[in-house]
SEDOMI-581652 format. One record per residue (C-alpha): residue in one letter; x negated, y negated, z negated. Coordinates in pm, whole numbers, padded with zeros to 5 digits, always signed. Layout:
aXYZ;...
END
This chain:
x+01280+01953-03716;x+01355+02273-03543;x+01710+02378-03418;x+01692+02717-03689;x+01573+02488-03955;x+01814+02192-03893;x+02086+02477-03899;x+01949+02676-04233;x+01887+02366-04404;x+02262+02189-04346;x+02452+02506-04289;x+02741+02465-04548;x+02853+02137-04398;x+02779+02182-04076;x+03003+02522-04136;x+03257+02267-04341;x+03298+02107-03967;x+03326+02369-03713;x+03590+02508-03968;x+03777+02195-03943;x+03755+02171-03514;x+03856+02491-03464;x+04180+02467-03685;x+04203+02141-03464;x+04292+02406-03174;x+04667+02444-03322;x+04811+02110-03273;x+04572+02058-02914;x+04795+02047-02605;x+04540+02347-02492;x+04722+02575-02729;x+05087+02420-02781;x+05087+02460-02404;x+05039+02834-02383;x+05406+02817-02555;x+05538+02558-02320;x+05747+02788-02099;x+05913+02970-02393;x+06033+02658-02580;x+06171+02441-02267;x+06324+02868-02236;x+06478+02871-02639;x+06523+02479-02623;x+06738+02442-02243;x+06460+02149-02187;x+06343+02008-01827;x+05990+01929-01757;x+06092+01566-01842;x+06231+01666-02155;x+06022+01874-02307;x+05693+01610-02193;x+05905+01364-02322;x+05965+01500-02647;x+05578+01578-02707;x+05496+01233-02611;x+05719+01068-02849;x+05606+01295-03107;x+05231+01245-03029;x+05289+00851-03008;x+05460+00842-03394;x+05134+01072-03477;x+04897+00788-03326;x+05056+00574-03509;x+05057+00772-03870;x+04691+00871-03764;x+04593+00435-03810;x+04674+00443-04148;x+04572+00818-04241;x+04244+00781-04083;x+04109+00522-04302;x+04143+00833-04615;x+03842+00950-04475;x+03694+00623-04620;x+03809+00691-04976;x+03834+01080-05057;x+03561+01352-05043;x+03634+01627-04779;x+03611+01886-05001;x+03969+01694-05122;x+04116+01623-04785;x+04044+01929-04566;x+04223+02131-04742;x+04545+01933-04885;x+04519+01857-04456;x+04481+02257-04363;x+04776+02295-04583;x+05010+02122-04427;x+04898+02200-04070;x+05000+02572-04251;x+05346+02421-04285;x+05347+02281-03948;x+05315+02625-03766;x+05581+02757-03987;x+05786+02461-03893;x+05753+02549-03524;x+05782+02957-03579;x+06146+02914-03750;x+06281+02596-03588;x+06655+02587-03548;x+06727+02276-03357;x+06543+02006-03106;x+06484+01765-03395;x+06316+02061-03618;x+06103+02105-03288;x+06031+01748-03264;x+05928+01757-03620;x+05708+02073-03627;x+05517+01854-03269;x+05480+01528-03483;x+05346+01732-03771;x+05099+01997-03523;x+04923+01690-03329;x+04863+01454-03642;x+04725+01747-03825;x+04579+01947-03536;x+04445+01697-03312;x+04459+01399-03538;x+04314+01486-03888;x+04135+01769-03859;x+03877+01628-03591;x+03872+01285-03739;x+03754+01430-04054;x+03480+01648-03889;x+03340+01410-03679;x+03327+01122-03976;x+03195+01316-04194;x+02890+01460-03922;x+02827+01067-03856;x+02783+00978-04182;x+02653+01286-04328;x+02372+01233-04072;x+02201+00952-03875;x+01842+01046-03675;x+02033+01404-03622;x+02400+01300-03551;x+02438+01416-03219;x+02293+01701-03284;x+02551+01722-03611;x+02876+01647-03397;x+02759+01922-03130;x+02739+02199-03366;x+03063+02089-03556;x+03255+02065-03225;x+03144+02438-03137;x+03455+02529-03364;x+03665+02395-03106;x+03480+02522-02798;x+03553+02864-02941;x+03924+02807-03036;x+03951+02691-02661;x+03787+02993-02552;x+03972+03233-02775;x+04301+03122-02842;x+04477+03065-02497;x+04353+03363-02344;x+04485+03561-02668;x+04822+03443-02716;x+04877+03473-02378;x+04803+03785-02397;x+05008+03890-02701;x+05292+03700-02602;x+05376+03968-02379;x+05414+04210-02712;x+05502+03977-03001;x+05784+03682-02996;x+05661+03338-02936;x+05761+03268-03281;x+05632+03544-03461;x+05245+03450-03288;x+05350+03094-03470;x+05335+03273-03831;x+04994+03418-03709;x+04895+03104-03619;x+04945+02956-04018;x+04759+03250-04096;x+04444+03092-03969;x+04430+02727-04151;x+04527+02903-04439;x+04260+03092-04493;x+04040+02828-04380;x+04139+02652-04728;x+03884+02866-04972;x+03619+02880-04720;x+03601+02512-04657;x+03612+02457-05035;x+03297+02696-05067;x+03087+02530-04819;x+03151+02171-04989;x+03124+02261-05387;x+02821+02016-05386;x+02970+01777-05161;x+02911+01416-05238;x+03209+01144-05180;x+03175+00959-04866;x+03137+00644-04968;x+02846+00675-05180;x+02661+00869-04907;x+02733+00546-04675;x+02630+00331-04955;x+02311+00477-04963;x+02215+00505-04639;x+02433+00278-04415;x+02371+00189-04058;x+02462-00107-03912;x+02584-00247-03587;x+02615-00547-03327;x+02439-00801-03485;x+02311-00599-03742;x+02608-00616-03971;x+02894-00384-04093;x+03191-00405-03904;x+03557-00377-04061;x+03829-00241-03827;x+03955-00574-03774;x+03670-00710-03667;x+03601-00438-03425;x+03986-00505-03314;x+03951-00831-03247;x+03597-00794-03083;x+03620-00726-02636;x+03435-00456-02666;x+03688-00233-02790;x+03966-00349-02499;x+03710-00292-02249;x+03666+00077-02395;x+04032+00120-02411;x+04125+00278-02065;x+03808+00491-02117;x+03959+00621-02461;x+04312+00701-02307;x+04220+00799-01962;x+04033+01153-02044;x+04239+01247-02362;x+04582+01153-02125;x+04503+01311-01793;x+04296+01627-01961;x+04617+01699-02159;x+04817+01654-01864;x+04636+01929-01673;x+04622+02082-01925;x+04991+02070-02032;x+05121+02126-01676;x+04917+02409-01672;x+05231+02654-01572;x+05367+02377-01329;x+05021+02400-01169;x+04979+02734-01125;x+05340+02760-01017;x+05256+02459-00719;x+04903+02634-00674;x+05144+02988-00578;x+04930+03183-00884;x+04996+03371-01176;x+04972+03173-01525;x+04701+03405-01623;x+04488+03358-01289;x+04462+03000-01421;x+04439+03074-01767;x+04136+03318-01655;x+03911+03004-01613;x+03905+02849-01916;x+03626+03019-02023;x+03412+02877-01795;x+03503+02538-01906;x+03456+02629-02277;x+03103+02755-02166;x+03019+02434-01996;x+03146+02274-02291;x+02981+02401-02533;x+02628+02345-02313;x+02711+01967-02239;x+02795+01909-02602;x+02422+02068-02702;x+02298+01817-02396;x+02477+01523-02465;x+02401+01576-02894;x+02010+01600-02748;x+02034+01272-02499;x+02249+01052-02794;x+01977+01123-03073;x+01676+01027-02797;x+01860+00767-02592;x+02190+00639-02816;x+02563+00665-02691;x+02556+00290-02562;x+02346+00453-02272;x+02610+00744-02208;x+02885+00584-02238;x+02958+00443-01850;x+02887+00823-01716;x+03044+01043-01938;x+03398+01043-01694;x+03294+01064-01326;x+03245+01437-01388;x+03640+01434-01483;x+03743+01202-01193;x+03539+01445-00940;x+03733+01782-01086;x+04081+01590-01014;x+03953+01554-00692;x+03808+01881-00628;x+04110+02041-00811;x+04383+01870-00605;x+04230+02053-00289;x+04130+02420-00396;x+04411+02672-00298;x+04239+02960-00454;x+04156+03037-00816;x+03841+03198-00703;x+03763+02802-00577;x+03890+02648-00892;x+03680+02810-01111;x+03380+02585-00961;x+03579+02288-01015;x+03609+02367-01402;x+03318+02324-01513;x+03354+01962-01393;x+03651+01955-01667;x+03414+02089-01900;x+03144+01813-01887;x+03363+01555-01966;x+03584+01727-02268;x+03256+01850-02419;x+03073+01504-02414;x+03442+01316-02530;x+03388+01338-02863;x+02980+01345-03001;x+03009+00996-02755;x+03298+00842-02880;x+03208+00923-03284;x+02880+00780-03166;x+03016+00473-03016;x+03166+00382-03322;x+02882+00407-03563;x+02609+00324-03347;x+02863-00035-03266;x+02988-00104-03569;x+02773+00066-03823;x+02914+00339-04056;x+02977+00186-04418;x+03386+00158-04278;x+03330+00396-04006;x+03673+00630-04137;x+03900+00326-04074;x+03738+00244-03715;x+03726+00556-03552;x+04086+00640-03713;x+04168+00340-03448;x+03958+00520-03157;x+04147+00879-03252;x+04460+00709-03218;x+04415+00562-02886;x+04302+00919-02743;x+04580+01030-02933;x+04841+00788-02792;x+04643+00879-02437;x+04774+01232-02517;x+05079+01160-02563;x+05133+00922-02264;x+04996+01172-02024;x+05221+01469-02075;x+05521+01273-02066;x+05381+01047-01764;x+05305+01387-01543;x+05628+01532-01639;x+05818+01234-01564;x+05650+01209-01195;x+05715+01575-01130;x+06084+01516-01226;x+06062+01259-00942;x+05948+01484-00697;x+05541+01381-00740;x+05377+01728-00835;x+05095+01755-01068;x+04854+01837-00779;x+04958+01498-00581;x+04872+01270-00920;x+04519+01416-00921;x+04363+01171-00675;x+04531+00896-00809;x+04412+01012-01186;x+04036+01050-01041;x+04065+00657-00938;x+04185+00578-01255;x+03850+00717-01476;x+03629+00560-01196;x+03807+00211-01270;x+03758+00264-01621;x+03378+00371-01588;x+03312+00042-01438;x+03512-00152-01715;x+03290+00078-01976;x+02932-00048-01771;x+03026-00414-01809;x+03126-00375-02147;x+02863-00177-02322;x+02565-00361-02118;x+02664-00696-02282;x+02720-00568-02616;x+02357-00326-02651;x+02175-00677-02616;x+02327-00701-02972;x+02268-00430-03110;x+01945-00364-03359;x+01584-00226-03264;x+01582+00127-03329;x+01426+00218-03671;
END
């Protein structure tokens, strides 16, 4: 099947997606973090604080996230997109009017287990089981939704900021998600419920059987994945989050750095086309060792540029990695452990990226506070997702012996 007829003949819910990823943007670090400056301003908050807050807040989402992923398992998404979108609505609110630290807290908690949390988990589990010779292919068009908010939203709030409060951009913000609501309803009137899709037309896993999350839990394979599942979601919100700190070490304007994000949307969006392409041909079992030495090579490259003119060739490094993170992972759990409770399983892979997210941020910060900038941890940081490609090798190459023939 043809790219233009794959896309006319599953456009509603492969709309239904990107419309769920690119709401995603409001609770990603990519986007909070345009604001970070203003609310450590409104808030009297040190680097320490204010990474320490969003970590805390980002760890209780991880943990909310174990039990809310496993909905995905049990309601339709033409149901739980939008009762979600509505209170990531509330959540921007939240943030636009908050009062106090604890409101601010609140309004984090709520932003990255709607945003980041919920909103992608749904996408992605419904393109896996929605679809199964075409899944990469699925997850790569559903994830351009947040390739685009990455590419439009930082560089536009940055630039109104400079017109409109910080708050009042948060009200804009819930204008978004809100309007989201009708059109994500449209594209899914003749949606069918999850569970009688993967009823239907289940795939299984290791030893050709269906997998329950506790299996999986209990099963090395997972362990060995863990510091792969932290390491890019940690250290790609840290840069990410210490964005101003950066460019503040680096000696450049916030928008000089802000200026190259585009080109690691761009690359993003390419690799995710790629890697869709490679997982339908090859499988994500094959991927899955590779998918972070582009990552560990743009901390290293990035630790030494001194110009923004020689950053921008280390970003599209960045861009490899964060636009292969999530068709692999969603793959990794269904092509593992099968798809018939594939909601409940890769709620437990979100949740370690998510608890990743939340560790970096307030790791970085706490290390600058110490007197360890953000461009001394990047060596260290590339080490780290080399280590954990090596764990991912040994891994996955004993566990594909179990896996099924290919139909």
């Amino acid at each position: 099947m043809s790219l233009l007829t794959f896309l006319r003949t599953n456009a509603p819910f492969l709309g239904a997606g990107a419309i769920l990823t690119f709401c995603s943007s409001f609770g990603q670090t990519f986007f909070v973090s345009v604001f970070a400056g203003e609310i450590r301003a409104a808030y009297d908050l040190s680097h320490g604080a204010w990474g320490g807050i969003y970590s805390v807040a980002t760890m209780c989402s991880a943990a909310v996230m174990l039990w809310a992923g496993g909905l995905t398992d049990r309601f339709r998404v033409r149901g739980l997109g939008p009762f979600m979108l509505a209170l990531l609505v509330l959540a921007c609110l939240i943030m636009a009017a908050s009062p106090a630290v604890w409101t601010l807290v609140l309004s984090i908690f709520l932003l990255r287990f709607l945003g980041q949390g919920m909103m992608s988990h749904i996408a992605f589990v419904a393109m896996a089981r929605w679809f199964v010779a075409t899944r990469g292919r699925a997850i790569a068009i559903a994830a351009l939704g947040f390739s685009f908010g990455e590419a439009v939203l930082p560089v536009s709030f940055v630039a109104l900021m400079t017109v409109v409060d910080w708050r009042w951009l948060w009200v804009l913000a819930a204008v978004l998600p809100l309007a989201a609501i009708p059109a994500l309803r449209h594209f899914l009137k003749l949606e069918r419920t999850p569970q009688s899709i993967a009823s239907e037309s289940p795939a299984v896993g290791m030893h050709g059987r269906f997998w329950t999350r506790g299996e999986a839990l209990r099963h090395p394979l997972f362990w060995m994945m863990v510091p792969a599942l932290l390491g890019p979601p940690a250290f790609g919100t840290a840069f990410i989050f210490q964005q101003v700190h950066l460019a503040g070490v680096k000696g450049w304007a916030h928008m000089e750095l802000v200026a190259l994000f585009p080109i690691y949307t761009v690359t993003a969006i390419v690799t995710v086309f790629v890697v869709g392409w490679l997982m339908d041909r090859f499988g994500a079992g094959r991927l899955l060792p590779f998918y972070q030495l582009p990552l560990a090579a743009f901390f290293l490259l990035m630790s030494a540029v001194t110009t923004p003119w020689l950053a921008a060739f280390a970003m599209p490094l960045f861009g490899m990695t964060q636009g292969s993170l999530n068709t692999i992972q969603t793959g990794f759990g269904a092509e593992f452990y099968g798809t018939r409770h594939l909601g409940s399983i890769k709620a437990a892979i979100v949740a370690t990226g998510v608890l990743g997210s939340a560790l970096g941020p307030g790791l970085s910060g706490w290390l600058i506070d110490f007197g360890m900038d953000f461009e001394q941890q990047m060596p260290w940081i590339a080490g780290y997702h080399i280590a954990a490609s090596v764990l991912v090798w040994v891994g996955v190459t004993r566990a594909r012996r179990t896996l099924p023939a290919p139909a």
